[in-house]
C-alpha positions in Angstrom: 156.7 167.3 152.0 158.0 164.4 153.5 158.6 163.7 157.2 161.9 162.9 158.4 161.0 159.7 159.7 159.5 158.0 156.7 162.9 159.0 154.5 164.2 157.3 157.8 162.9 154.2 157.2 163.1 154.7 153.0 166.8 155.1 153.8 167.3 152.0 155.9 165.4 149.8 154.0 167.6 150.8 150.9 170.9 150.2 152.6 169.7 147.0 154.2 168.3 145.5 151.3 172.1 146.6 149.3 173.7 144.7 152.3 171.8 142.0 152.1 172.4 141.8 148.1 176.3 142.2 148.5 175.7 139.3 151.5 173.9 136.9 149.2 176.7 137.4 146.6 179.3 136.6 148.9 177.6 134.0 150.3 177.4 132.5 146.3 180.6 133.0 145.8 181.7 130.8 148.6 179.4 128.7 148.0 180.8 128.3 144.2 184.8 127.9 145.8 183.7 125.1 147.8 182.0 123.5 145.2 185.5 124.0 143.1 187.5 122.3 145.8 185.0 119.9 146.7 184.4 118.6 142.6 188.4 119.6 141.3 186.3 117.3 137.6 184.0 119.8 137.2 186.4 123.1 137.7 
């Protein structure tokens, strides 16, 4: 049986490392749109 407090931390490292995932997209994303605007050639 599992203690509360290790599907605690199972639970938080899930959610952060989702957070962190959808973050780094974002973060690409932008990253890509200011590329665009930057380079208007290579769009």
């Amino acid at each position: 049986m599992l203690s509360p407090s290790l599907v605690g931390d199972e639970w938080r490292y899930f959610v952060v490392s989702l957070s962190d995932r959808r973050s780094r997209l974002k973060r690409f994303t932008l990253a890509g749109e200011l590329r665009k605007r930057r380079e208007p050639s290579l769009a």
